[in-house]
Short mmCIF file of the C-alpha atoms (twelve columns), coordinates in Angstrom:
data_MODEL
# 
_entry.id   MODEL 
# 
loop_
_atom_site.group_PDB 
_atom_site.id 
_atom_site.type_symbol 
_atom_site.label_atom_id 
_atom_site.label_alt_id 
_atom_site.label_comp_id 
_atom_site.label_asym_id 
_atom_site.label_seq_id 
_atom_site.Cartn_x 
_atom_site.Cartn_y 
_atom_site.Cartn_z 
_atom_site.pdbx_PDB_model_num 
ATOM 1   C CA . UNK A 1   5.318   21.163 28.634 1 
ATOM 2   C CA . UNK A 2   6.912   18.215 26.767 1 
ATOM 3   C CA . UNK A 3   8.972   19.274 23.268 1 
ATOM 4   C CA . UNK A 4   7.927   16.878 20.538 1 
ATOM 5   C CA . UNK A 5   9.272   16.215 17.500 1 
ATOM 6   C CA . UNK A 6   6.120   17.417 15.033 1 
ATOM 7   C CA . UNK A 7   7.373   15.532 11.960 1 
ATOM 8   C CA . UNK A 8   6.317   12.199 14.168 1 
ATOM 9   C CA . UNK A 9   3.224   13.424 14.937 1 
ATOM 10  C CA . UNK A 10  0.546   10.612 13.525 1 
ATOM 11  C CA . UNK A 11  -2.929  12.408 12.271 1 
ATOM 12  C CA . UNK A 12  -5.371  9.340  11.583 1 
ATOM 13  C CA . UNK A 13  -9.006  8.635  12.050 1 
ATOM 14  C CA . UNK A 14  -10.060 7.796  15.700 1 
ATOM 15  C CA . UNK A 15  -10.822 4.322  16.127 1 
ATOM 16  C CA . UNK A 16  -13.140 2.032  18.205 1 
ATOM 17  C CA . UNK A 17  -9.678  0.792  20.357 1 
ATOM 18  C CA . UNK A 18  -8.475  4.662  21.053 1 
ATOM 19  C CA . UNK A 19  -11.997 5.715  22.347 1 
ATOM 20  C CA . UNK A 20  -11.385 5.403  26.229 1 
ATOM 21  C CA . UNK A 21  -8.569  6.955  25.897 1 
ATOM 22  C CA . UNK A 22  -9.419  10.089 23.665 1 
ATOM 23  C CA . UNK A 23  -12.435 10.252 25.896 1 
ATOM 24  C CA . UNK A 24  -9.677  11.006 28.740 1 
ATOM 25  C CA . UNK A 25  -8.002  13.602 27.120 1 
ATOM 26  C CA . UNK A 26  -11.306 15.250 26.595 1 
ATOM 27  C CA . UNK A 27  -12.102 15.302 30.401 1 
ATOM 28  C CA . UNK A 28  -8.560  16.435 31.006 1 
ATOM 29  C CA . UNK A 29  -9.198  19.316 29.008 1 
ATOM 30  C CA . UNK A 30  -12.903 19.841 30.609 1 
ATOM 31  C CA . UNK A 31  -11.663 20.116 33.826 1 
ATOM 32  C CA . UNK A 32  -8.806  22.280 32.931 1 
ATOM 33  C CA . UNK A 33  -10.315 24.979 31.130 1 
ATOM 34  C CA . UNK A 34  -14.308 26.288 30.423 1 
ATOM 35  C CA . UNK A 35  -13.625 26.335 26.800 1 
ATOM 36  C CA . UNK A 36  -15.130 23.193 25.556 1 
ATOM 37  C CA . UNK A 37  -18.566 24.539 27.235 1 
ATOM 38  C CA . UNK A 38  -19.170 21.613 29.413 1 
ATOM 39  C CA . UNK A 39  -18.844 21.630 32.957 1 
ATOM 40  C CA . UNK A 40  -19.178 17.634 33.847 1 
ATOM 41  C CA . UNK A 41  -17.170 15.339 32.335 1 
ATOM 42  C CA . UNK A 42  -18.389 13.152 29.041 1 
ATOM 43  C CA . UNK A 43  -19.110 9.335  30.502 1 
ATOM 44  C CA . UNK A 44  -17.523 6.788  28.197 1 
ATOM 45  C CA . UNK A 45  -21.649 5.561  27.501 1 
ATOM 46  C CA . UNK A 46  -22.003 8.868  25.745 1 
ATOM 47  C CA . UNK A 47  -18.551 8.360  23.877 1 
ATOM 48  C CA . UNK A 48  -19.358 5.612  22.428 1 
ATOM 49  C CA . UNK A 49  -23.048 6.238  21.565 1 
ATOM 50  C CA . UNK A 50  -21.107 9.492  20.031 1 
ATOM 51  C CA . UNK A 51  -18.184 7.557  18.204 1 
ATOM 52  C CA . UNK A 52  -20.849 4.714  17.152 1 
ATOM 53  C CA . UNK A 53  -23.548 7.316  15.587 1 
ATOM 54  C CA . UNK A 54  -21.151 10.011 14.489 1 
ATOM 55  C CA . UNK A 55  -17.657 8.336  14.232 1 
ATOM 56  C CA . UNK A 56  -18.702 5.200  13.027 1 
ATOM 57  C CA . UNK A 57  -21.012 5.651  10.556 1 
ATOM 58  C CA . UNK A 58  -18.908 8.487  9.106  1 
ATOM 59  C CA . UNK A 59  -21.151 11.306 9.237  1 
ATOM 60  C CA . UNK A 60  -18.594 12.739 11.078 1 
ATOM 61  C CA . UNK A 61  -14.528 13.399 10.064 1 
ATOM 62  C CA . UNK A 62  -12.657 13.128 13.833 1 
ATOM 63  C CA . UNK A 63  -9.058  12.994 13.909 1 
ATOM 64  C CA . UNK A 64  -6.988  12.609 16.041 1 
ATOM 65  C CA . UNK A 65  -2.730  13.552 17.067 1 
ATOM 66  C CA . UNK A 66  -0.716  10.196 18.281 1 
ATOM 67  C CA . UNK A 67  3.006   10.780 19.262 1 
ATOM 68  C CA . UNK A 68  4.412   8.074  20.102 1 
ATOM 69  C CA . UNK A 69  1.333   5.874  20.496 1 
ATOM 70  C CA . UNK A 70  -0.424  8.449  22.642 1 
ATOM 71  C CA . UNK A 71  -3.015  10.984 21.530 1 
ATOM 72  C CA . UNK A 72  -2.516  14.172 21.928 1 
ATOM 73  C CA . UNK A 73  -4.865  16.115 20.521 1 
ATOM 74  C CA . UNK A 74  -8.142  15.435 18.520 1 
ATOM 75  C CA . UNK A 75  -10.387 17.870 15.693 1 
ATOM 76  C CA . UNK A 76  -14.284 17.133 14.355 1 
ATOM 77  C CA . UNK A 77  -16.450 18.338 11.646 1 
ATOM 78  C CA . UNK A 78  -19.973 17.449 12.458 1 
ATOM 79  C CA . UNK A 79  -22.424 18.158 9.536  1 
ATOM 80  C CA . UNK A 80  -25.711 20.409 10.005 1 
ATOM 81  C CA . UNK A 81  -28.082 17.456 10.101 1 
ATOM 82  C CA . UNK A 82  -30.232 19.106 8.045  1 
ATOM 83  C CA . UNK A 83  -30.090 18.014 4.079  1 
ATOM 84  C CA . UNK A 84  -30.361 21.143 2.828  1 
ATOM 85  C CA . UNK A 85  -27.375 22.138 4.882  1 
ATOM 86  C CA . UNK A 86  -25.418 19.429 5.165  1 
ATOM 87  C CA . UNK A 87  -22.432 20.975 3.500  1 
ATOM 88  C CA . UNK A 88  -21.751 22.859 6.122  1 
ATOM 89  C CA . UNK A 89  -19.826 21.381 9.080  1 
ATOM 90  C CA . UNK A 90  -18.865 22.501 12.654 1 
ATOM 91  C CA . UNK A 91  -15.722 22.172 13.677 1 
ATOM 92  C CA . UNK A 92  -13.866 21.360 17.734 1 
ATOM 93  C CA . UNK A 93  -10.628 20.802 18.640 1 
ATOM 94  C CA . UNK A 94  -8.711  19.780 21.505 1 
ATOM 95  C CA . UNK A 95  -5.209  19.363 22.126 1 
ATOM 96  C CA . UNK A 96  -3.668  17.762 25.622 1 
ATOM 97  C CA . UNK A 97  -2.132  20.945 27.742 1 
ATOM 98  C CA . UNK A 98  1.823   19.595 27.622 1 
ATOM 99  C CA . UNK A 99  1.902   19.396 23.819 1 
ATOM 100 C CA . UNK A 100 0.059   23.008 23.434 1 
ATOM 101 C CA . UNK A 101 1.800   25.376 21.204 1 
ATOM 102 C CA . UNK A 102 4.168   23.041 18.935 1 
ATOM 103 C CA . UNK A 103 1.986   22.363 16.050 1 
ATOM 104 C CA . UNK A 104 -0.478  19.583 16.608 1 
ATOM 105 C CA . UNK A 105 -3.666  22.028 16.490 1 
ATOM 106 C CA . UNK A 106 -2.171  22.845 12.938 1 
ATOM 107 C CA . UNK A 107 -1.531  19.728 11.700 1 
ATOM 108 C CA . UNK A 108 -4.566  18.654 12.889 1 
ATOM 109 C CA . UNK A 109 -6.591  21.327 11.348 1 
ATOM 110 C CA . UNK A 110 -4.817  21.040 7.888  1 
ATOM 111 C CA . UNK A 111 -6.157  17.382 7.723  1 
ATOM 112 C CA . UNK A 112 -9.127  18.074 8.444  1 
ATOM 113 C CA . UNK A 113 -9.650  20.725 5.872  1 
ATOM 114 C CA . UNK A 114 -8.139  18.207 3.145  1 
ATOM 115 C CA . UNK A 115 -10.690 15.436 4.097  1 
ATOM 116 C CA . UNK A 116 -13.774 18.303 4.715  1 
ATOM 117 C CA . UNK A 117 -12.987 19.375 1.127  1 
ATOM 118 C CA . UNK A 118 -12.860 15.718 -0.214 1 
ATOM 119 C CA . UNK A 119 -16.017 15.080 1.746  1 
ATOM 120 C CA . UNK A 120 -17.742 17.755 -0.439 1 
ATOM 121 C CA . UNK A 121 -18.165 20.522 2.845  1 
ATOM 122 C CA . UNK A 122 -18.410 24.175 1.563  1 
ATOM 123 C CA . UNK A 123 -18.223 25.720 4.748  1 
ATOM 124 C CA . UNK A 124 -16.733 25.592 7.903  1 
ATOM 125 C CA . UNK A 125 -17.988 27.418 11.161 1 
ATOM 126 C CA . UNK A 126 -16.054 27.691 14.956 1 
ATOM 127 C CA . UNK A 127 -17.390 29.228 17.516 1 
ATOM 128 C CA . UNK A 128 -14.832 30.092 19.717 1 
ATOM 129 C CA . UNK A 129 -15.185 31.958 23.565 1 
ATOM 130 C CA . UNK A 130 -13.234 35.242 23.315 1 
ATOM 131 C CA . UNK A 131 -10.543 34.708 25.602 1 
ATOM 132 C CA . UNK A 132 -9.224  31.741 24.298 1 
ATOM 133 C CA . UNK A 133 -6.366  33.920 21.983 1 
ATOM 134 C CA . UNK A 134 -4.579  30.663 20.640 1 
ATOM 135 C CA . UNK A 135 -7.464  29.297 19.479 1 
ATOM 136 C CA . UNK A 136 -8.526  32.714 17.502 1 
ATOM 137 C CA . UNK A 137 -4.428  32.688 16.259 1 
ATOM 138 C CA . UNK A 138 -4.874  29.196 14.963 1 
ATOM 139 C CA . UNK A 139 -8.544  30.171 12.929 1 
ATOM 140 C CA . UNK A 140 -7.093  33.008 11.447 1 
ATOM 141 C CA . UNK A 141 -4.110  31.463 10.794 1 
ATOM 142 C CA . UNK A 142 -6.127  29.307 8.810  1 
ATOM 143 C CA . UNK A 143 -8.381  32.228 7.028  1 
ATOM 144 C CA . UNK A 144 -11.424 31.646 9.340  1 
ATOM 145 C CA . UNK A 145 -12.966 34.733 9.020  1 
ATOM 146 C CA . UNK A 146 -15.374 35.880 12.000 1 
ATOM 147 C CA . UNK A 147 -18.971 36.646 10.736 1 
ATOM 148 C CA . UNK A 148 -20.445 36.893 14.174 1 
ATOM 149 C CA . UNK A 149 -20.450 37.570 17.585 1 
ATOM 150 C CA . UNK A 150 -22.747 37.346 20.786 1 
ATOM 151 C CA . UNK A 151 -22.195 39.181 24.023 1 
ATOM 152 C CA . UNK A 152 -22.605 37.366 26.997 1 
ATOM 153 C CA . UNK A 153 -23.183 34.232 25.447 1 
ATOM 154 C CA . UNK A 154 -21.029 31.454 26.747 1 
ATOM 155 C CA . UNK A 155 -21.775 30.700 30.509 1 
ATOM 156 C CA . UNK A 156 -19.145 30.041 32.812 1 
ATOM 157 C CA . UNK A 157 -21.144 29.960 35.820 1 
ATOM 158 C CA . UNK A 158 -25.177 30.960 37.575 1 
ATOM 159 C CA . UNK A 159 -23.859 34.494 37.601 1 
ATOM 160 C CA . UNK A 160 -21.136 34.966 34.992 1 
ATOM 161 C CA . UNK A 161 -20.874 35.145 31.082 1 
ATOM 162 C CA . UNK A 162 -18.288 35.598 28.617 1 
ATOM 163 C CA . UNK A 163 -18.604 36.706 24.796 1 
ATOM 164 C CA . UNK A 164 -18.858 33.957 22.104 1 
ATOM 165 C CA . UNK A 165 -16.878 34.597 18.290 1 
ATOM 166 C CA . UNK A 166 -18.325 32.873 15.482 1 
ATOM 167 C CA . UNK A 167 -16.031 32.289 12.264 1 
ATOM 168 C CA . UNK A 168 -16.489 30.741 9.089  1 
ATOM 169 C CA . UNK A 169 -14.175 29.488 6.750  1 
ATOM 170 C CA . UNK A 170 -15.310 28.935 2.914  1 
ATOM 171 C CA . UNK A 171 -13.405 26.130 1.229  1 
ATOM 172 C CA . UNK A 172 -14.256 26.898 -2.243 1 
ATOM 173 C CA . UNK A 173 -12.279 30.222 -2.372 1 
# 
């Protein structure tokens, strides 16, 4: 684990020029851990049709965590597509295993609420797998309250399942 100084953490808007190498810290993470449900790795085609129809455009808010020039972590709100439920958006979250635990998931997810709010979103929703405790630390942390939950849900593998928590989080409490 590297010890960062949080106060220089940088929380800005991804850009076209930090794609590739967001897109690597998103494989990092999908090979480290089952938790961003994917078990190949994102090709940097689908990033950028991603960044260019949901970054881009900004029907999307993604964020991401430089220190010192590198990122280290990254959070999105995607909107239902649907107009009549466009206000509420789903949220994901990543943040690179040696800067885990210091802050960046927070700071990240305090932005994000700011901008979400400004962007006139009235909810939030997470679905989160149920072993992954610092992620269901961080949610609450932040008030995300869980409104569902489905057994057996999140597949790790042909023959084995885990349970999936879904949380909300209303923003205009």
């Amino acid at each position: 684990m590297s010890t960062i100084d949080i106060s220089n953490v940088e929380i800005n808007f991804l850009e076209k020029t930090d794609v590739v190498e967001n897109l690597e810290l998103l494989n990092l993470v999908i090979n480290e851990t089952h938790f961003l449900a994917r078990n190949r790795e994102i090709s940097e085609e689908e990033t950028y049709d991603f960044f260019n129809y949901w970054v881009e455009t900004r029907l999307a808010i993604y964020l991401t965590a430089k220190y010192k020039g590198k990122i280290i972590g990254n959070i999105s709100n995607r909107p239902r597509e649907e107009e009549l439920l466009s206000h509420i958006g789903y949220v994901g979250y990543v943040v690179h295993p040696d800067y885990r635990r210091q802050g960046v998931a927070s700071l990240l997810m305090k932005k994000l609420i700011e901008y979400s709010i400004q962007e006139g979103y009235k909810i939030l929703i997470c679905e989160v797998i149920r072993e992954n405790v610092a992620s269901l630390a961080l949610l609450k942390k932040f008030e995300f309250e869980q409104f569902g939950y489905l057994k057996n849900a999140f597949k790790i593998n042909s023959s084995e399942y885990r349970d999936l928590i879904m949380l909300s989080k209303y923003l205009d409490k």
